[in-house]
GUTI-853473 format. One record per residue (C-alpha): x, y, z. Coordinates in steps of 0.05 Angstrom, whole numbers, plus 5000, padded with zeros to 4 digits. Layout:
N
XYZ;...
% end
This chain:
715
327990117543;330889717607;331989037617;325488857643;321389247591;325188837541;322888257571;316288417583;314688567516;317488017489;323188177452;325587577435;319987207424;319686727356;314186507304;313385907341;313486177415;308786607394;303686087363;304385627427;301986237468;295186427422;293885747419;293685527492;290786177498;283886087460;284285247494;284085697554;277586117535;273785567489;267286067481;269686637481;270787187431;276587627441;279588207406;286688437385;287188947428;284788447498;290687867458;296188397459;294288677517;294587927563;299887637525;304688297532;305388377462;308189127465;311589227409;309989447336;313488817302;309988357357;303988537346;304888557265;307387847269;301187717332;295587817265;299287417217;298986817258;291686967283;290087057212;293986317181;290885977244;284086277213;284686047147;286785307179;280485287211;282785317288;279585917297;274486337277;273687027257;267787417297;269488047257;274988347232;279588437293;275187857337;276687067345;273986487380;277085817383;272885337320;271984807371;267784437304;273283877292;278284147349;276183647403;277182937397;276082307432;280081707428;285881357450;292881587483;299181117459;305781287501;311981227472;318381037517;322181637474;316182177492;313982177422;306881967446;300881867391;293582017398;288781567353;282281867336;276181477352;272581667282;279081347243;282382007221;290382187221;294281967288;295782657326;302482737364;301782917434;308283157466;310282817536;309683547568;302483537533;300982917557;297083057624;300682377644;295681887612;297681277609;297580697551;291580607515;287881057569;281181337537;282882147530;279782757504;284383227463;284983837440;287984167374;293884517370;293885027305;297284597248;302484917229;306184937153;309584167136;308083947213;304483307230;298283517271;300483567343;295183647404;293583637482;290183167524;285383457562;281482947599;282682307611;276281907607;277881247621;284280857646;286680227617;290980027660;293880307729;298179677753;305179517730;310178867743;317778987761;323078977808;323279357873;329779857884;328079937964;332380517994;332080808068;325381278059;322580987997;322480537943;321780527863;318879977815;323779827762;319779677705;321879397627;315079657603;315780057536;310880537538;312580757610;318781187610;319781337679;320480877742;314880907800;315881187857;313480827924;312681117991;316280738046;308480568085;305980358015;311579818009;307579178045;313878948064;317278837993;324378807993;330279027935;330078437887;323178307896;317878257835;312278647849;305578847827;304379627830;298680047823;299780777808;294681297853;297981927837;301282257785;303283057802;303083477744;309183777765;313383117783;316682657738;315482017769;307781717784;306181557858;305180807868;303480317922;305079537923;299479097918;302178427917;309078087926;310977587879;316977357901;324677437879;326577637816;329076997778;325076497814;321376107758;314176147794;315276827806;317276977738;310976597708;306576927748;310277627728;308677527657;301377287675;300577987711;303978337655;298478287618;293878317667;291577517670;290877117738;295576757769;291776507828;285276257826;279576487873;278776037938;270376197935;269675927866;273275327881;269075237939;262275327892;265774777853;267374307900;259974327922;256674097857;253973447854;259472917842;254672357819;249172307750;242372247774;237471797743;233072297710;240272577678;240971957652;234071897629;233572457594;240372277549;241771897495;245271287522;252171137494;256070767538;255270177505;259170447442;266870407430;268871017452;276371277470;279372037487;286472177440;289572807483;296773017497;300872497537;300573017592;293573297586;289473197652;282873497616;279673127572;273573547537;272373147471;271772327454;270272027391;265571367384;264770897328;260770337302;257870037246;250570047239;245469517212;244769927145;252769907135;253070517158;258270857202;255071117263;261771647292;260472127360;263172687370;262672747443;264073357489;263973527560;258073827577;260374327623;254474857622;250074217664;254574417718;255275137713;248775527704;248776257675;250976837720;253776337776;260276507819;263375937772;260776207701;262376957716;269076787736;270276447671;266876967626;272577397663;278176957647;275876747570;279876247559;285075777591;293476077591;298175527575;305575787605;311375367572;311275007647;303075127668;296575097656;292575647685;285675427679;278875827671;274775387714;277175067772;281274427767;276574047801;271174087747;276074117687;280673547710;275473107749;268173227749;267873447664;273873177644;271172557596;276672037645;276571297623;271870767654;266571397684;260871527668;260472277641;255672717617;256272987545;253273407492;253973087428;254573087344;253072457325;254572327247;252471647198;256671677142;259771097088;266670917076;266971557036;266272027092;259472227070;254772437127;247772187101;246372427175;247172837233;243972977306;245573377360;244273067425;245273117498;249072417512;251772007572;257971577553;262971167586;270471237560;273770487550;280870817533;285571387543;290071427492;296171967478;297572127414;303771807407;299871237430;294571327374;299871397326;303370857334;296770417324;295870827255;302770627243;303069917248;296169717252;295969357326;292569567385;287769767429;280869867389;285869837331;280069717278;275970317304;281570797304;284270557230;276970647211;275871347241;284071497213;281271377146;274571697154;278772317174;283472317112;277772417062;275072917102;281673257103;283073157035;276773507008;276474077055;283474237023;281274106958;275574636968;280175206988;282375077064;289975327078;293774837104;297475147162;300574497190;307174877236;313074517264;312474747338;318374747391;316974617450;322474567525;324173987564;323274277635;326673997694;322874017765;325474697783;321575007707;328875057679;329074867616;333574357598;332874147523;328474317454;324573877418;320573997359;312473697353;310773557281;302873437274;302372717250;294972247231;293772157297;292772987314;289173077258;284372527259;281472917321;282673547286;278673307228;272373087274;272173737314;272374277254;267373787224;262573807287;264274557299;261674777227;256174247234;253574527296;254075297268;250975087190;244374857247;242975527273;246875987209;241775657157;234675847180;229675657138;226576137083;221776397131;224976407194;229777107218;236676707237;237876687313;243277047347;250076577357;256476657366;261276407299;268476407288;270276857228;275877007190;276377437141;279677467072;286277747068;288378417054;290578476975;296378916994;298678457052;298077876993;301878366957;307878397005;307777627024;308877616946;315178006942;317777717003;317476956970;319977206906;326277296947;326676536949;324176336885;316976136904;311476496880;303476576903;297576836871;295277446902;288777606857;283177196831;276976716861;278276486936;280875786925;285975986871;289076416918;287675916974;291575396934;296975756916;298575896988;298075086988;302174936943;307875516966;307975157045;308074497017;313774696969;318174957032;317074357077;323474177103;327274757076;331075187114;326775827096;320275357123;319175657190;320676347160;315876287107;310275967152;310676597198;310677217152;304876747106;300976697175;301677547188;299577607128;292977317146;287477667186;286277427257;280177007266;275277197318;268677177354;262277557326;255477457323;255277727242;258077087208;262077257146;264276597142;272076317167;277076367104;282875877125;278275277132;274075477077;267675387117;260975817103;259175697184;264575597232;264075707317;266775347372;263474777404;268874237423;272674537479;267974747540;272874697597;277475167560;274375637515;267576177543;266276197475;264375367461;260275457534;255575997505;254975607439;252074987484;247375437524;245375767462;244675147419;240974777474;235975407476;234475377404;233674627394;229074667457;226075177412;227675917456;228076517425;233076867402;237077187452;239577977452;244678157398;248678787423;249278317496;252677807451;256678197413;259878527467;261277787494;265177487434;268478197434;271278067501;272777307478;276877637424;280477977470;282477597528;284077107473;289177457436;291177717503;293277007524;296976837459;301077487481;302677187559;304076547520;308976757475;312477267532;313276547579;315776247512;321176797506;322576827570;325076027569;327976237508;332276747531;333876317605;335175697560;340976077519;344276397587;348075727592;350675837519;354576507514;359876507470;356975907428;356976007363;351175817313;347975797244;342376257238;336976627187;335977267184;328277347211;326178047222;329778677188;329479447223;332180047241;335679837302;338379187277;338378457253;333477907280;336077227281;333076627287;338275977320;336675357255;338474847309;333275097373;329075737338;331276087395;330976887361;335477437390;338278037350;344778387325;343879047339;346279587292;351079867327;354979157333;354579187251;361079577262;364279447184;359579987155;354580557160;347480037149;340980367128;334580047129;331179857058;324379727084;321179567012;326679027008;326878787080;334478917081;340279287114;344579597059;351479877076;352380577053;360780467033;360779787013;353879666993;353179007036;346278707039;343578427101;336278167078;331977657110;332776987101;340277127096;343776477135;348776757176;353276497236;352476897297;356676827381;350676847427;353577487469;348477657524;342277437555;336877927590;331977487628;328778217651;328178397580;326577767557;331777987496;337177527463;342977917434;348777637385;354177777352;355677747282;361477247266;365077467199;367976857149;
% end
């Protein structure tokens, strides 16, 4: 036989060629039955031992179920099962994973089998024949919807055309940019980039700039980087501003009229020392009966923005409000949330209220919920409050020791019935006028923050228990709560045997608040330890996230049946359709369309947790600038995170985190103990495990990466 008759008939060809061929084959011809003779003949199959080995793999891929047999020498492709939808992740190593929409196994898709979707992208796939001891492997087909088509990085700008240097993961390759698609963006530049083409042939998708952020370094341009990272705002529209410039700057007489009139009443605002938007006020004073008489006021934002206005939709949009390390990005526009809402001192505001009468015992005999009118008397910081708590003299210094110790009883018992106290040290950066950042300090939340912590949950779950608990006869009405949901056993499990490591111990079975109070009783047992901050943060993973639904099921770290938000209008979507809802109900509406609000405290979820990732990417990103300064110091450190590719480590003195990565772990060959969250040398049997103090040299700083790496200094 020549050469090319060799070839032809596929001489060579393995097992595994062999498969690949009849399976894109039948993907090819979905409805179709086809015979042994037609397969051998199209695939060139002309040999005897081809063909032999041709009908052993039709025949395994038969009894697997990826095809099926029209008689004894016919097949079809058993498209029952075959074709999935759900959603593409890419991998930055090509070992890309398809996650079934109905919740089955993950399916590898290969980067050449990837069609080019893109992360998270909505795709249709289809089944390759499992083979013997092989993780089920498959091919996108469709892509159905894109998540996301614009990427942040640095421009590489060469004579005829350009790339975008990106640090995202999950996109391996760098985008290419025609020279005309540039709009004028320079090497060094940070860019945003949307990607219009991707060739099945090339390597690289097609891009074209669509906004310049500026240089590379430059702290605004960095901030707003990370803001379009994640695909957040970082300017805000001129026409809503307009809209909200336009609304009426004065309260009319029938506003008034129609209000419950406290500005007469002791009332004061306790925010940050540099908070310009002030959404909640407390008032106090004593009624004839003896009774306290304490408001809970808040901004009453949905007056000024009605439903499906410019204004509103552009908030539903954004969610929630971003705080940067050095920024606020806001969801409504500053001029309602810092002037016409905000609840400023000596103005008269409008306010939607929970007004409370309760004894010296914290016990509410009484509660209404009222559309208000108040005038602030004082502006206080918290340090400010504090200090009054502290040594009794003041400003309204009776009121606020009265309200201080109303809000210690009510603390006290919701921890007594089962809320987990999750009190966190937080470090925060001294930033100098250029958004350098010059120093760490570290906020500890004192009486002061939680006597306004203590009067909002209480408001919050009052406001939910008055729509949650309809009457006997009455179908509850559709509103949105803030749930949380009990813990996973086996994550209780883990936080276990991670503690153990220490010497603490929690309870990870039993009633609610036994399990609640052991978690107590384990943070208040590492206060001021070394192994706190640790501790705090694999207890909080260990938690569920709480969120935004319509089915209440309840919110297990406060221990509240009924929990939503109500208290923070100007920054949360979530506490503005709780007002509109609430005021619809007590007017006595009905209920409004469930699916509709679902889908909206779905999308509050979201953009939520979506701006807790921004924040803690600007957070890391001071981090890693703050610690340029310092390479080569030297430092104490605990072991914080344990993998395959090496040793987290967070700073004791700043928190900064960066990591020792393994190949820098040069004394031995380390393998990762995952059960024991530990690095075990194979010669020596050194133990790296976390919570390990160790002294580390702070060896190089990638602002790009936003990544920290040290060295390991030896005694």
């Amino acid at each position: 036989m020549s050469k090319s008759r060799e070839k032809k008939a596929g001489k060579r060809m393995t097992k595994n060629n062999l498969a690949d061929k009849l399976n894109n084959f039948f993907i090819a011809r979905p409805d179709k039955v086809v015979g042994l003779t037609q397969i051998n003949r199209e695939l060139h199959l002309a040999t005897h031992p081809l063909k032999r080995l041709c009908f052993e793999i039709l025949e395994e891929m038969a009894d697997n179920g990826f095809l099926k047999k029209a008689s004894s020498n016919e097949y079809m492709l058993n498209t029952h099962g075959q074709v999935l939808t759900g959603t593409f992740q890419r991998k930055s190593n090509g070992k890309n994973i398809f996650l079934p929409e109905d919740g089955s196994e993950p399916v590898m898709i290969a980067e050449r089998n990837s069609a080019h979707a893109m992360n998270n992208d909505q795709v249709k796939i289809s089944f390759f024949a499992r083979r013997r001891n092989r993780a089920p492997e498959g091919e996108v087909i469709e892509i159905l919807k894109r998540s996301n088509s614009t990427f942040v990085g640095t421009l590489k700008v060469d004579k005829h055309y350009a790339f975008l240097l990106t640090e995202n993961r999950t996109l391996a390759n760098d985008i290419f940019i025609p020279k005309e698609k540039l709009k004028g963006g320079k090497t060094g530049d940070k860019a945003i980039v949307k990607v219009i083409e991707w060739p099945q042939e090339a390597k690289n998708p097609i891009g074209q700039v669509v906004d310049i952020l500026g240089k590379a370094g430059d702290n605004n341009t960095e901030m707003h980087a990370i803001l379009a990272e994640f695909g957040l705002p970082y300017v805000y529209p001129k026409a809503v501003e307009k809209a909200a410039d336009k609304l009426p700057k004065t309260i009319s007489k029938e506003d008034r009229a129609q209000r419950e009139d406290f500005r007469h009443v002791p009332t004061f605002t306790i925010d940050p020392k540099d908070a310009k938007d002030f959404d909640d006020a407390l008032s106090i004073r004593r009624l004839p009966s003896g009774l306290w008489e304490v408001g809970v006021h808040i901004a009453d934002v949905t007056h000024y923005v009605k439903e499906g206005t410019l204004i509103d939709r552009e908030a539903f949009k954004r969610a929630t409000s971003v705080y940067l390390v050095d920024r606020t990005v806001p969801m409504l526009p500053e001029s309602l949330c810092n002037v016409l809402c905000s609840l400023r001192p000596d103005e008269e505001k409008l306010t939607f209220s929970v007004v409370f009468q309760m004894n010296g015992k914290a016990e509410i005999s009484n509660s209404r919920i009222v559309h208000t009118v108040i005038r602030s008397n004082r502006r206080f910081s918290y340090e400010e409050a504090q200090q009054i708590i502290e040594t009794g003299e003041g400003d309204y210094k009776d009121e606020l020791l009265e309200l201080n110790k109303l809000a210690r009883i009510l603390r006290k018992n919701r921890l007594a019935n089962g809320a987990i106290d999750f009190d966190r040290i937080e470090m925060h950066f001294e930033i100098d006028e250029k958004g350098k950042p010059v120093g760490v300090y570290f906020k500890e939340s004192k009486e002061a923050n939680q006597l306004i912590e203590e009067f909002m949950l209480l408001a919050n779950r009052t406001v939910a228990e008055r729509i949650g608990k309809a009457p006997k006869d009455k179908k509850t009405k559709v509103f949105p709560y803030r749930i949380h949901d009990v813990p996973e056993p086996d994550k209780l499990e883990g936080l276990n045997a991670f503690v153990n490591r220490f010497g603490y111990k929690i309870r990870t079975s039993g009633k609610r608040g036994e399990i609640s109070k052991s978690l107590n009783r384990l943070l208040r047992d590492v206060k001021h330890k070394k192994e706190q901050n640790l501790i705090e943060t694999v207890s909080l993973r260990a938690m569920q996230k709480a969120r935004y639904s319509i089915y209440n099921i309840g919110h297990y770290g406060l221990a509240f049946d009924y929990y939503t938000h109500f208290t923070s209008p100007i920054r949360r979507y979530p506490d503005m359709m709780v007002h509109r809802l609430l005021t619809r109900y007590l007017g006595g509406g009905r209920s409004v369309q469930a699916d509709k609000y679902e889908e909206f405290c779905e999308h509050c979820s979201n953009m939520e947790q979506t701006a807790a990732n921004a924040e803690r990417a600007s957070i890391k990103y001071k981090e890693v600038e703050y610690m340029s300064e310092r390479i080569g110091q030297e430092y104490e450190g605990t072991v914080s995170g344990v993998t395959e590719w090496g040793l987290y480590v967070e700073i004791n003195e700043n928190k900064c985190e960066g990591m020792i990565p393994m190949h820098c772990l040069d004394d031995d060959y380390y393998e990762f103990d995952e059960k024991n969250y530990c690095l075990v040398g194979r010669r020596h049997r050194y133990k790296y495990s976390l919570g390990d103090t160790v002294r580390i040299k702070v060896s190089r700083a990638d602002l790009e990466k936003k990544q920290l790496d040290f060295d390991l200094v030896k005694a």
